[in-house]
N, C-alpha and C positions, 0 to 999 in steps of 0.2 A: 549280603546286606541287601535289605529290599527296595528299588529304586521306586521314589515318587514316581506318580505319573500325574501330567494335570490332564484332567478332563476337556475336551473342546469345549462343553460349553460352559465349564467353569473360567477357560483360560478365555473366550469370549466376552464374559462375563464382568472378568479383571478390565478386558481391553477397551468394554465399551466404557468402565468408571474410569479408566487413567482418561480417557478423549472427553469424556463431560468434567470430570476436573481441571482438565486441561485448559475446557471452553470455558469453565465458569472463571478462572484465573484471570484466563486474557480480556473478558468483557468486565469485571471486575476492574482491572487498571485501566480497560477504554473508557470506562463511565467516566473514574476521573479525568483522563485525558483529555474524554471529550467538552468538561467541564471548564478545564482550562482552557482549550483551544476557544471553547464559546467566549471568556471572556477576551483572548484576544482579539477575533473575529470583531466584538463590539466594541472595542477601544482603538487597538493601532491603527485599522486602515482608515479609518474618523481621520486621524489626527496626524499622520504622516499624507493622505493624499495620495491622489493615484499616481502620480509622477515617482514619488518614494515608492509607492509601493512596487511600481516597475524598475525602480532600483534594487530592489529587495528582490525580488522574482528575478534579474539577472543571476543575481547571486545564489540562490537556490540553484539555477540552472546549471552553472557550473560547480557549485558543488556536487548534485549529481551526474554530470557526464564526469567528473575526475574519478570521480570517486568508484565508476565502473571502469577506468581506464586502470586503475590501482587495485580496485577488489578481484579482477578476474571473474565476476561473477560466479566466484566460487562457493558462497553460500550452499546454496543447496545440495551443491557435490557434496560440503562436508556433513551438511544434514544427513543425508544417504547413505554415507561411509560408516558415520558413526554410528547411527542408526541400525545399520546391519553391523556393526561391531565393534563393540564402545571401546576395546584396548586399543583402537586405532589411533581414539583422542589426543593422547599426549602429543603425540608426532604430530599428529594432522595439524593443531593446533597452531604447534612451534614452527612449523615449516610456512604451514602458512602465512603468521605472520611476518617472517622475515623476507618470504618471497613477495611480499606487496610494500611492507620496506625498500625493498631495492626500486621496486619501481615506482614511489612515490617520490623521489627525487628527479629523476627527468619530465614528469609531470608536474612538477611545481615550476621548473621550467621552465616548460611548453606558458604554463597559466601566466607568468611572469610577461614573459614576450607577447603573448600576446595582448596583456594589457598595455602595455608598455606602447606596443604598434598598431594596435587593433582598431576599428572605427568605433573607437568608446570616449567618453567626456571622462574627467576626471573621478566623479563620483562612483560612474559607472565601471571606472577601472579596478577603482579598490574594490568594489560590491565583489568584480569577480574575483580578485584574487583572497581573500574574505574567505568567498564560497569555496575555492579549491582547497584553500589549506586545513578544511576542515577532514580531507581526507587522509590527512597525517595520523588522526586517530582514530578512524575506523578502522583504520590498518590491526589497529589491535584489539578492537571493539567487535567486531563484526563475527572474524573468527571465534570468538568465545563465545557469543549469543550464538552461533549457530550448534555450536557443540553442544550448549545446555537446552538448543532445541530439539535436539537430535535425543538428549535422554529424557525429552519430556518435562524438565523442568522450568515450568514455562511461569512461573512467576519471576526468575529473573527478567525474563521479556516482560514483566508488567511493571518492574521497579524501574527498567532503565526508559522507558515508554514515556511510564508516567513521573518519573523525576524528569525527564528533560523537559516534558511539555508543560510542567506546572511553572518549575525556575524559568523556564525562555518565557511563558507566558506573564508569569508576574513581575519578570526583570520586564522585558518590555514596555508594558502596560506603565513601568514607573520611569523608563528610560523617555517614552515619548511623553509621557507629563512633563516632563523637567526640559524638553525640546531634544532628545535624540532623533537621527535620523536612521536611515535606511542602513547606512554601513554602522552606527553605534549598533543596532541591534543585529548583523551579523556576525558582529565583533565577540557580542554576548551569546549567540550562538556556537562559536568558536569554543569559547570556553566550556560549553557546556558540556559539547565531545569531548572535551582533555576531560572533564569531572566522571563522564562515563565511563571513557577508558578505565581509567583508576577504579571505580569500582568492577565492573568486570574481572580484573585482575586480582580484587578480591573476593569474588563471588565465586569463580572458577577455582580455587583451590581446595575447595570445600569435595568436589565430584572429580576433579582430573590435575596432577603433575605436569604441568607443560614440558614437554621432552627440547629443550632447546638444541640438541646434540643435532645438528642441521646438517645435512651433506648435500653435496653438490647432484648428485642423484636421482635424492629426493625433492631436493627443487624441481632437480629438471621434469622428476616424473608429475609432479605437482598440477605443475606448470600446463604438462601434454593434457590432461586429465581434465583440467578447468579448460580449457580452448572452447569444445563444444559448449560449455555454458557461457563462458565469457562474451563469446559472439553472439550467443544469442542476448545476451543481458547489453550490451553494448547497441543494437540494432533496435533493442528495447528502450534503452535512456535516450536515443539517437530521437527515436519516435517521441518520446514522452516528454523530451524537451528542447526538440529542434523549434518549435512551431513559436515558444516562447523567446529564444535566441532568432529567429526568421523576423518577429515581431520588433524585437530590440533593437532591429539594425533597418528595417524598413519601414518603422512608425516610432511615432516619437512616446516617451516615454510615459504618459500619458496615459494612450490607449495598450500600452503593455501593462499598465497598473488596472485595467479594464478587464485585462485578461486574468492578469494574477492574482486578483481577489477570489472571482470564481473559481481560478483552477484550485485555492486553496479551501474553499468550502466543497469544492466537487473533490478534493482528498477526503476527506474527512466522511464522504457517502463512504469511501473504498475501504473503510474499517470492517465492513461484513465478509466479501472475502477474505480480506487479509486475516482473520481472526481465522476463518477456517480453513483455510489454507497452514496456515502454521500449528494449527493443531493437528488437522489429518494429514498432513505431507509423512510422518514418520511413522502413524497407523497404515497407510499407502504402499510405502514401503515395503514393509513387515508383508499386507497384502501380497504382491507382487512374489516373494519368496515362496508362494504357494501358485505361483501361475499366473497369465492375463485372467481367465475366470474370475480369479478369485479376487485381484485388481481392481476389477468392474466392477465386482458387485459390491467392494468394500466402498467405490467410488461414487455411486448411485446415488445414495443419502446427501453428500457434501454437493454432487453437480443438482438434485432438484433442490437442493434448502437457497443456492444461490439464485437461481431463476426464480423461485416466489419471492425472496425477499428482495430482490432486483423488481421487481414491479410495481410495488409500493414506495418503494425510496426515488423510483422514476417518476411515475406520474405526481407523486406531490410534492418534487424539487418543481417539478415544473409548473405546478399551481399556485407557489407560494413565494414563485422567482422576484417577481414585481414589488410586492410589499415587501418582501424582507430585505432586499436590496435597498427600497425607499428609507424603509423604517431604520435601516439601523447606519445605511453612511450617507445619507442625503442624495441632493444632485447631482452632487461633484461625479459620481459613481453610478451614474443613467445609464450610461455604457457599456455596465456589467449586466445590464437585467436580460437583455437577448444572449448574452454570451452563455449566463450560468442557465437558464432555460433551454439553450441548445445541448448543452454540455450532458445537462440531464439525461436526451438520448442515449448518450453512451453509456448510462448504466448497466444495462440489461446482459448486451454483447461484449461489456468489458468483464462483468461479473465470471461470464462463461467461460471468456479466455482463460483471468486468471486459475480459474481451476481446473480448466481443461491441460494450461502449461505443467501444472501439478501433476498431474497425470501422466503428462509423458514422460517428466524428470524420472519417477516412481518406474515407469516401465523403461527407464533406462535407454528413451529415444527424444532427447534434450533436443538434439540436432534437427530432428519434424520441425519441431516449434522453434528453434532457427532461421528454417526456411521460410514459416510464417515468416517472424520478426523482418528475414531482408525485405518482403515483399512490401511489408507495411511500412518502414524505411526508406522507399520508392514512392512508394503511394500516397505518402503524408507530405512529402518537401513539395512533390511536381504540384498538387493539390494547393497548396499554400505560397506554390510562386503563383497562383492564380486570383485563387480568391481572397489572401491578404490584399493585392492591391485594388482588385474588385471592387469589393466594400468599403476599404480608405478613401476610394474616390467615389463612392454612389453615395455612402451611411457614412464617411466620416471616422469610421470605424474598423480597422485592418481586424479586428479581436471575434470580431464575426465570422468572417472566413476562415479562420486560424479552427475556432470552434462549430464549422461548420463543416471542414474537413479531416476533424477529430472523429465525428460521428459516421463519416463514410466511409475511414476507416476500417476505425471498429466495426461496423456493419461488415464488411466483407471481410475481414478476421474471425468475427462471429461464426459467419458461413462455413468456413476451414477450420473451425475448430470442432463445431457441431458433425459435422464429420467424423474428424479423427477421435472421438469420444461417441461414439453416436451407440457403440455395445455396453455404454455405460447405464443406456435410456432402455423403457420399456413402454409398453402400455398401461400400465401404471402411473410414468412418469409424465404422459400426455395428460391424464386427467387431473392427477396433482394439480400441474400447470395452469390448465382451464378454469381447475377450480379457485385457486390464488385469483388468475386474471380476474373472476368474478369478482373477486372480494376488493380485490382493487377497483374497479369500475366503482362499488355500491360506496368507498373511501371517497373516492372522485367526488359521487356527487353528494359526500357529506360533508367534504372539505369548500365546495364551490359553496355550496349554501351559509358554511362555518364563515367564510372570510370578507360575508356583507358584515358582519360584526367587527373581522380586525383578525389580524395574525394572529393572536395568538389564540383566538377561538379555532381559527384553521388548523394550525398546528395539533392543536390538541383534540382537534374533531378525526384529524386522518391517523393520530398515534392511536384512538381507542376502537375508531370504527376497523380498522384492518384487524386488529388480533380477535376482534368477536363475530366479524363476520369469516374468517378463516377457519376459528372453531366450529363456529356452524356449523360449515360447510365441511367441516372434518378434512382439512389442506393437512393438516397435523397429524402424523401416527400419533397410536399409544406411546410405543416408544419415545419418539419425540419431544411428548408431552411432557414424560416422565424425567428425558434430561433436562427440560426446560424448568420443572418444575426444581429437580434436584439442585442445579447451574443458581437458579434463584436463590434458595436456602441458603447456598455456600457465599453467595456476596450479600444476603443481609446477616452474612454469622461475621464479615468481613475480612471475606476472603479465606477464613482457615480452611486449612487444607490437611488430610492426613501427614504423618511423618512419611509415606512413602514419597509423597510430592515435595 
């Protein structure tokens, strides 16, 4: 019997359309997303106030540190595993989620007591216990998106995306009309992971059997397996939301609501790697089976697509810091316009990180980027015993500091990453870059000129002037173009996707 054989460049061919369907899915569910996050963005922090809204931003905070204290930071292990071989799923699945089970209990805990004793007011107590126990159902959430990203099926990651952000955003939106505060709408966040969970668990039965058949074993080996990542993911949440718990306990809540506005619209820049990161992490992968060469060069595309579009999203966060901040929460929230301005910086060297950590997950050296992570761990607390009180007593302002030593950070993270990725770069990639920066610059001064008119002429001067001065200037392959073009088509057909997707 005559065995198929596929072609390299037919099997090339295949892998470039699953990674542009893949992209067109997830920008597809971030449009809505983003739509909905825009109306929360314009309604709740109005109308809760930056005091709530620093109740709120506790509660996030501890929702993410539990919730890497519970995950293991195993995500991407299981991306990896499955990735390179999907009969692994069932098991990996089941194991993992009972091994984060076990430990979502003494972390509820921990969350308990320390509201209980902590230097928190009452509001501020519940916010965190709120935020922690929403880790109860990632526990079984988590695992499962990771598995259906590992086979590429990445419009489950657009439905549970974009179903949380639309319910949170429109339950919100009507909870703070009626007078909810900070912990109502935790509350309703709460709920919204149990709605996830639940469908997760029917989404996955479609692609994999969760093998429940759990041994003591396979915890344990689970368990060994995720360490390297857990640490680094843990060093990681440690950095991402020490500065906002540093804030909460040394300025009043207030100027932590100062902070947590902007840190929540500087999420929502971080949708560009995130998108590509989760689509190429199991293209990477697959890379990687054929060698570091073959790694790098699969890697080349995603690390310059992030440095040009990190320059555009930098500079005209920071040009449109001022009015957008006036324009859409007033006064009350003058406080944020230096912050989200500064914040901005950190586009560029955050872009890199993220997909430089991608990269070494894929080359199977998580533990490099560990060693970042402690270093940055160090460098952001000692940084933030400094100039939070710095600024609290010169600017009145701790959320400056906080966001001032966000970007020093990242700038020397930057440094170590461009490094360990640096055979991913070419001469090539240097003119790419050059060439973007231009096109950025000519954005710059069409946006400065756009915003004697008003926001939204600015806005919409820096959204058309960058993608025609980019073509010009040819920043874009053919290729490129072509996924961009094809990515297009597939979210105004609304989203269909072949039956292989």
């Amino acid at each position: 019997m005559a065995t198929e054989v596929i072609a390299p460049a037919t099997a090339g061919r295949s892998s470039r359309a699953v990674l542009a369907r893949s992209i067109s899915v997830l920008v597809g569910g971030q449009l809505v997303t983003w739509t909905a996050t825009l109306a929360w963005t314009l309604v709740v922090p109005r109308r809760l106030g930056p005091a709530e809204v620093g109740i709120y931003t506790l509660g996030q905070a501890s929702a993410g540190i539990v919730l890497v204290a519970v995950g293991l930071g195993m995500r991407p292990l299981l991306v990896r595993e499955i990735a390179a071989d999907r009969t692994r799923g069932p098991h990996l699945i089941g194991t993992a989620i009972v091994l984060r089970a076990l430990l979502a209990l003494p972390a509820m805990a921990i969350v308990i007591l320390l509201a209980r004793f902590g230097p928190f007011s009452g509001d501020e107590a519940l916010a965190i216990v709120l935020g922690g126990s929403m880790c109860l159902f990632f526990v079984v959430s988590e695992p499962i998106i990771s598995a259906l990203q590992a086979i590429e099926k990445m419009r489950y990651l657009a439905y549970a995306a974009t179903l949380s952000s639309i319910v949170n955003s429109v339950g919100s939106i009507a909870f703070v009309t009626l007078g909810v505060r900070a912990d109502g709408l935790l509350l309703a966040n709460l709920i919204m992971t149990a709605v996830v969970a639940l469908l997760c668990l029917v989404w996955v039965r479609e692609h994999f059997r969760i093998d429940w058949r759990v041994t003591l074993n396979g915890l344990r080996s689970l368990l060994v397996e995720s360490l390297p990542y857990w640490s680094g993911a843990a060093f990681f949440t440690l950095y991402l939301w020490i500065d906002s718990v540093m804030l909460g306990i040394m300025t009043p809540s207030t100027v932590l609501g100062w902070y947590g506005l902007p840190t929540r619209l500087f999420g929502t820049l971080m949708v560009v790697p995130v998108i590509l990161t989760t689509a190429w992490l199991p293209q990477l992968t697959h890379a990687f089976q054929h060698g570091t060469g073959s790694l790098y060069r699969a890697a080349r595309q995603p690390m310059e697509l992030v440095l040009i579009l990190s320059m555009p999203v930098c500079v005209g966060t920071v040009l449109i810091s001022e009015p957008l901040v006036r324009a859409l929460y007033g006064p009350g929230f003058a406080g944020s316009i230096p912050v989200l301005a500064i914040l901005a910086l950190c586009v560029p060297p955050m872009y890199l990180n993220i997909m430089a950590n991608q990269v070494m997950i894929a080359r199977k050296r998580q533990m490099t980027w560990t060693k970042v992570m402690v270093t940055a761990s160090i460098i952001n607390p000692a940084l933030n015993l400094v100039l939070i009180p710095h600024f609290q007593r010169s600017n009145g302002n701790g959320a400056i500091g906080a966001s001032v030593s966000m970007v020093i950070t990242e700038v020397i993270l930057a440094g170590v990453g461009a490094v360990l990725v640096r055979r991913a770069f070419s001469s090539s990639s240097i003119l790419r870059v050059l060439k973007a920066g231009a096109a950025t610059a000519g954005m710059a001064i069409a946006v400065i000129m756009a915003l004697r008119v008003g926001l939204v002429a600015g806005v919409v001067a820096g959204t058309v002037t960058f993608p025609l001065l980019a073509l010009l200037l040819g920043v874009l392959s053919e290729e490129e173009l072509g996924q961009l073009l094809a990515a297009v088509s597939r979210i105004r057909r609304g989203g269909r996707v072949e039956s292989g997707e």
